[in-house]
Structures are given as C-alpha cells and as structure tokens.
N, C-alpha and C positions, 0 to 999 in steps of 0.2 A: 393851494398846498405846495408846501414845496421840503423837499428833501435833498438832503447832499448825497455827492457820489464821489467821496476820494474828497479834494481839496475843489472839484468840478462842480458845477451851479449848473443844470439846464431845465428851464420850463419850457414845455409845450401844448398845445392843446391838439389831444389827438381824437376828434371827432369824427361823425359819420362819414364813410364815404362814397357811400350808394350816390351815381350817377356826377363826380364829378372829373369833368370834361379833363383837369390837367394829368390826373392819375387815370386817364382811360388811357391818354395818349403816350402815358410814359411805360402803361404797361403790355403795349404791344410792340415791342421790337420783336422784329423775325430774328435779329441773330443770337436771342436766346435760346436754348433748345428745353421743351418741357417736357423732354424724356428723361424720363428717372432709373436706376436700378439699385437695390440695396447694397449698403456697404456692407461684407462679410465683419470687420475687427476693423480696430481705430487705423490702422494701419494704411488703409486704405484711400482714406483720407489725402495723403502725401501728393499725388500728385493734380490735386486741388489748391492745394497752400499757392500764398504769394509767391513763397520759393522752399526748396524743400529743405534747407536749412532753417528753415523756422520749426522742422520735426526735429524739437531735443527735449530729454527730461528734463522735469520740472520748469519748463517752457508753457507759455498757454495754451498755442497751438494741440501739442499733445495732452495738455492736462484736459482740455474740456471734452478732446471725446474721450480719453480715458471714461472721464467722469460718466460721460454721460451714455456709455457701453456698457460700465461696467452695471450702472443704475438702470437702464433702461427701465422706464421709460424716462423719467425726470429725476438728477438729483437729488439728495433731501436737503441741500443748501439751497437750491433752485424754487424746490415745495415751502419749506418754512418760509423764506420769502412771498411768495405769494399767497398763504396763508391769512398773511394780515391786509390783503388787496379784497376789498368788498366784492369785486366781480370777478376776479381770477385766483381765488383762495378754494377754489374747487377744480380749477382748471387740470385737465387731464391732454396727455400727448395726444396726437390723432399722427402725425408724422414730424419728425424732423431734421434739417438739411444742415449737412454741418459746410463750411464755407460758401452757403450762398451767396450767389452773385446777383444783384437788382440792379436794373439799369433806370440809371438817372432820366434819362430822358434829353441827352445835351448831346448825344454823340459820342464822349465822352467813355473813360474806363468806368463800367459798374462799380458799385458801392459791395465789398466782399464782405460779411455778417460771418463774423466767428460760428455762428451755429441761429440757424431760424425752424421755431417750432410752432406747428398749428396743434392749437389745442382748443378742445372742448370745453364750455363755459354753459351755464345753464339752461340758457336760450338761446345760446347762435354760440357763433366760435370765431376764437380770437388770434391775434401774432404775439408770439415771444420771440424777441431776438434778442440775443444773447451777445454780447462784446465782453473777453474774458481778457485778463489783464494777470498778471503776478508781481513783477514788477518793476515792469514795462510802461513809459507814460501815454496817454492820451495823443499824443502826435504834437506837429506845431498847431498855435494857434492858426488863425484864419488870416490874421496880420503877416505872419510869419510863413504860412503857404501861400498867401498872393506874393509873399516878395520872392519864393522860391521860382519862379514862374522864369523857365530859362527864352521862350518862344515868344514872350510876349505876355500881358497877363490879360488880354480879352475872353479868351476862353474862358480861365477860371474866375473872371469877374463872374461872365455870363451863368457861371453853376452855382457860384454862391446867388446871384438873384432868383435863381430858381428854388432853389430849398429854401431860402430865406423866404420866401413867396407861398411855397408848400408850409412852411412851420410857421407863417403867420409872423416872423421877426424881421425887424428893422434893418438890413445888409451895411448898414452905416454902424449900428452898434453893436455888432457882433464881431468885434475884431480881438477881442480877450477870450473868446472864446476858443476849444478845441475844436477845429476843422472835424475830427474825426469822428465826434458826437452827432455834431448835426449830418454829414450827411447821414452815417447809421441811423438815426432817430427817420429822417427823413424816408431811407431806405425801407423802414419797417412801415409807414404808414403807406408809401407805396405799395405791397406786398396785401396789406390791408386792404387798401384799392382792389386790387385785381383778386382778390379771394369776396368780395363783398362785403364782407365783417365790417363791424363797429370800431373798436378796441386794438389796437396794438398797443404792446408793452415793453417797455426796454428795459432789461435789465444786466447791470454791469459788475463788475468786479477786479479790483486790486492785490485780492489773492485768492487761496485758494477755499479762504475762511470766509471770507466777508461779502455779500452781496447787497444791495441795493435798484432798487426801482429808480427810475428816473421818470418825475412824474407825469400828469398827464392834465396841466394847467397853461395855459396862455401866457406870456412875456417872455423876457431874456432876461440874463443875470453875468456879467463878468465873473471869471474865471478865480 
C-alpha cells in the first residue's frame, strides 16, 4: 500500500516490536527525563520549541496545539483520518506529548515530534506522531543534509545507517528522500519500542486542511 503525503513518497514497515535488541537500546538513555507534568494552555508549549520564534500565528508550531487543546482529546481532521485506518479508526487518546524529544540512539540531538500521542486501539495501544506542516517544506533531503555536514559527515553517515537499518531501507537509496521523515517515522517506531505496542502511525500535513497517513509497508520511493 502506498499513499502520498504532499509531493513526499515514504514506505515503511512498521512491525512488532516486542523484544528487539536495537530499540531496547535506543530506548534507554538516562538523559531523558520520564517525568511529565500537564500543560495548562498551548502556551506552554513555547519553551519546548526548537526556538521560540517558531510560536507565531498561523505557523505549525502554534496551530497544532491550538488544534489540539482546543479539540482535546483529538482533532476531527486527525479522527476522519484515521477513520479509514482498519486498526486505528477507533483509536482514542490515552495521553499526548506535544514536542517530544526520542533519542536516536547515536549520541546524537533527539528526533523533536510535533506532537506524539498514545492511543487506545481495540486490543493493545498504539503511537500517533504527528509532523504538522502549513507551509513549511519537509527540510533538505538526506543528499543535501549529508552535504550540510560542517565537522565532518561521519557522524551523520553513522545516523543515517541507523534508521536506514531500523526502517529496513537501503542508506545508498535514500538520498531523494526528506531527511526529516525518516528520522520521525523512525522516531515513532522507537517510541513503539519502548511502550510495547504493535502499531505506530505517522501522520502528516501541509496545512491546516489536509491530512495523510504515511503508510505502514516495506521499500523506499524517491521524493
């Protein structure tokens, strides 16, 4: 199965991942901290952001917890979307973290998710992470962030073979792709890792109207 996301092609296969060894180890850094406390108003939010000029109207940043305060628990662009998903067309919130940080597992700046949500699913419970877009692009490709590489580019070789490795895709043919899909994609199945679950789910958007899944099959696809 495959569906588009913007002018964006991404297949992955996001299967079980009860007991395996790369996502045990990526999901215990100590210098996460897995204390939580609620956010009163989207407001709150701000000093989480990459920087706090990314808090403006009609910006992502703001629009998606607007949205998703003002909807608590989910959207109904978010719901209609999953709607037509066989196993998360009933999904219901159980909590959700807006700019979560998942650590890659490289040492490495974590992977920052617009907003990740555990939701209820009929038999066990699954990850929504969310990457909200207006219209803002995908970032550079994966071509175009190795060559950004001012230190040297070992390091971010070494990250792309890691996710390339976690999403089952070929590091060689993934250079048309947006850098900042896969690690997100990657990010949510880590997150999946460490919560048990089956199922994570990515879904993305180019405004404030349009949503899409990004599916949940095996290969790569240029850009």
């Amino acid at each position: 199965m495959t569906r588009t996301l913007g002018a964006q092609q991404v297949r992955c296969e996001l299967t079980q991942t009860h007991g395996s060894p790369s996502l045990t180890a990526m999901s215990g850094s100590k210098d996460f901290s897995r204390i939580h406390v609620p956010l009163k108003r989207p407001e709150d939010v701000i000093p989480h952001l990459g920087s706090p000029s990314h808090w403006q109207p009609g910006r992502s940043a703001k629009l998606v917890a607007d949205a998703w305060f003002s909807s608590n628990p989910m959207p109904a662009s978010v719901a209609s979307v999953l709607s037509t998903d066989p196993i998360f067309s009933r999904a219901t919130v159980l909590d959700a973290f807006l700019e979560r940080c998942v650590d890659i597992g490289d040492g490495g700046r974590p992977s920052q998710t617009d907003l990740m949500a555990i939701v209820r699913l009929e038999t066990t419970i699954g990850v929504l992470a969310v990457e909200a877009k207006v219209d803002e692009p995908f970032g550079p490709t994966v071509d175009e962030w190795l060559a950004q590489s001012t230190v040297g580019g070992s390091g971010r070789q070494r990250r792309l073979t890691l996710l390339c490795a976690l999403l089952g895709l070929d590091s060689d043919l993934v250079g048309k792709l947006r850098y900042q899909l896969i690690h997100r994609t990657a990010s949510a199945i880590i997150e999946a890792g460490r919560y048990r679950v089956r199922i994570p789910l990515i879904v993305g958007t180019h405004s404030t109207r349009w949503w899409a899944p990004i599916p949940r099959d095996r290969g790569q696809s240029g850009a």
